[in-house]
N, C-alpha and C positions, 0 to 999 in steps of 0.2 A: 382158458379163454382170455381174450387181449377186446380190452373197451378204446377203441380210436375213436378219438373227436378232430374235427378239422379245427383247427384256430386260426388260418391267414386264409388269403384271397389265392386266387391261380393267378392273378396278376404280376407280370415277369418273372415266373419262373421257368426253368426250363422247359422241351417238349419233353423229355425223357420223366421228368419229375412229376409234369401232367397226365402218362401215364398210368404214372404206378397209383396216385389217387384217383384214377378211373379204376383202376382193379381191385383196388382196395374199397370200394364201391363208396368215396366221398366224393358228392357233389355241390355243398354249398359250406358255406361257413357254419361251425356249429353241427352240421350231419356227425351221428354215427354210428360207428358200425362197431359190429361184435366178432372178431374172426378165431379160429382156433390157434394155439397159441406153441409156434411151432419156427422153424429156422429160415422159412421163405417168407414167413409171416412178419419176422423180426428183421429180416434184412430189409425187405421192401419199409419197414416205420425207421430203418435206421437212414435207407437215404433220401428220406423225407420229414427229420426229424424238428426240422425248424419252421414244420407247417405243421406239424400236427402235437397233440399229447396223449397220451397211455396211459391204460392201468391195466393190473390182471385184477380179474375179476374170477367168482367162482361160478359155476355153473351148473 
C-alpha cells in the first residue's frame, strides 16, 4: 500500500495533472488517500510528483 497526501493547490496546474488527482481520489490540500501499491499507481504519483508526497505503508 502507497500513503498519498496532497501538498499544493490545483491552482495552475495543468488539465491533464487535474485529472489524475481526481483519480487518485485527492480533493483538497492535506486529503489522503491509501491506494495499492502497484505500476499505474506509481506512474500516475510520478507525474504528479511535485503536488503530492508518499510513503509505503503496511497493511
Amino acid at each position: 500500500m502507497v500513503k498519498i497526501v496532497l501538498k499544493r493547490s490545483y491552482i495552475g496546474i495543468t488539465p491533464k495533472q487535474r485529472q489524475i488527482l481526481q483519480a487518485l481520489g485527492l480533493k483538497k490540500i492535506g486529503a489522503i488517500v491509501k491506494k495499492a501499491d502497484n505500476k499505474a499507481t506509481m506512474g500516475m504519483i510520478n507525474k504528479v510528483s511535485h503536488l503530492v508526497s508518499f510513503e509505503k505503508v503496511d497493511e
